[in-house]
C-alpha positions as CSV (number, residue, x, y, z in Angstrom):
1,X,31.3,248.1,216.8
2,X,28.6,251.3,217.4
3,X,26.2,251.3,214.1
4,X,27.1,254.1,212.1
5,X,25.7,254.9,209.0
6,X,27.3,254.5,205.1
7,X,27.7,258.3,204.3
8,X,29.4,258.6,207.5
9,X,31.4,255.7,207.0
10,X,32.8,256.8,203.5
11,X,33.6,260.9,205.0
12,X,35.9,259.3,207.4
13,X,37.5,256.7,205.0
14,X,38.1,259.7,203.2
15,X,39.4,261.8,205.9
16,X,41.9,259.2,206.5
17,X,40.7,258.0,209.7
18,X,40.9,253.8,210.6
19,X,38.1,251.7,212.0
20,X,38.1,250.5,215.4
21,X,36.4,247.2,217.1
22,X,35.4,249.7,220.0
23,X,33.1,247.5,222.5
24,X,29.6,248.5,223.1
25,X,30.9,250.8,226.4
26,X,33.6,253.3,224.8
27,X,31.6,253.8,221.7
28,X,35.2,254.1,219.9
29,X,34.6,254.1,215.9
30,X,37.8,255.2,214.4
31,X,40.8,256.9,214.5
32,X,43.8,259.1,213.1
33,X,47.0,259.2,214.6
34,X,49.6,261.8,214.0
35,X,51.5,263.4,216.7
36,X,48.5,263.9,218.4
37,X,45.1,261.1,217.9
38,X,41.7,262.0,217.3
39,X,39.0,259.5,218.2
40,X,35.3,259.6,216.9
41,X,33.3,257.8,219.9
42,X,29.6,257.7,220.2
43,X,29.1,256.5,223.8
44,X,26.0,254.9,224.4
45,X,23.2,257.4,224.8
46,X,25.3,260.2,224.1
47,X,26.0,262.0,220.8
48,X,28.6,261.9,218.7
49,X,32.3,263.4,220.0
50,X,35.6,263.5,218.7
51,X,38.5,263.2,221.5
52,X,41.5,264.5,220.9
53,X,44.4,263.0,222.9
54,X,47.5,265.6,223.3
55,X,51.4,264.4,224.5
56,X,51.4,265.1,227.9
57,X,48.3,262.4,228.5
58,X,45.9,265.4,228.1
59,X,42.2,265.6,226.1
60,X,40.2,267.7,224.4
61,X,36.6,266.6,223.3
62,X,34.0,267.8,221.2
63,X,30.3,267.3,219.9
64,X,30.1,266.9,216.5
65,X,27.1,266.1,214.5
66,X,27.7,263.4,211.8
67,X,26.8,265.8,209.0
68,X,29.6,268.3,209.5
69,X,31.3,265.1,209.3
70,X,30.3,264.6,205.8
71,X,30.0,268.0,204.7
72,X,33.9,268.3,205.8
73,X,34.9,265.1,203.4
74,X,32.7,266.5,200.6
75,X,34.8,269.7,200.8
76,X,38.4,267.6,201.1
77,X,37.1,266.7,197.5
């Protein structure tokens, strides 16, 4: 699994997402499923991005930084 960091870890326990095994190539952390799944991947080298996968086999993808990851849990609470 990609290192990530404990406050990071707890904001998206909190937000309801679930931990992947993600090999060292995807850079898959964890996700939420729904009707539609969003993805937090850090790809090696890259920065942080959140993929969201829409029925009909499309994607959307953004950066995120892992503060306004945190900062969005704090609010939730």
């Amino acid at each position: 699994m990609t290192h990530i960091d404990q406050g990071l870890s707890a904001a998206l326990y909190l937000l309801g997402f679930n931990f992947l095994d993600g090999d060292l190539f995807s850079g898959e952390i964890a996700e939420i499923k729904g009707d539609m799944t969003i993805k937090l991947v850090h790809p090696r080298g890259e920065e942080l991005k959140f993929v969201v996968e829409l029925p009909g086999e499309k994607q959307m993808t953004f950066s995120v930084d892992r503060h306004q990851i945190v900062d969005l849990a704090e609010r939730r609470n």
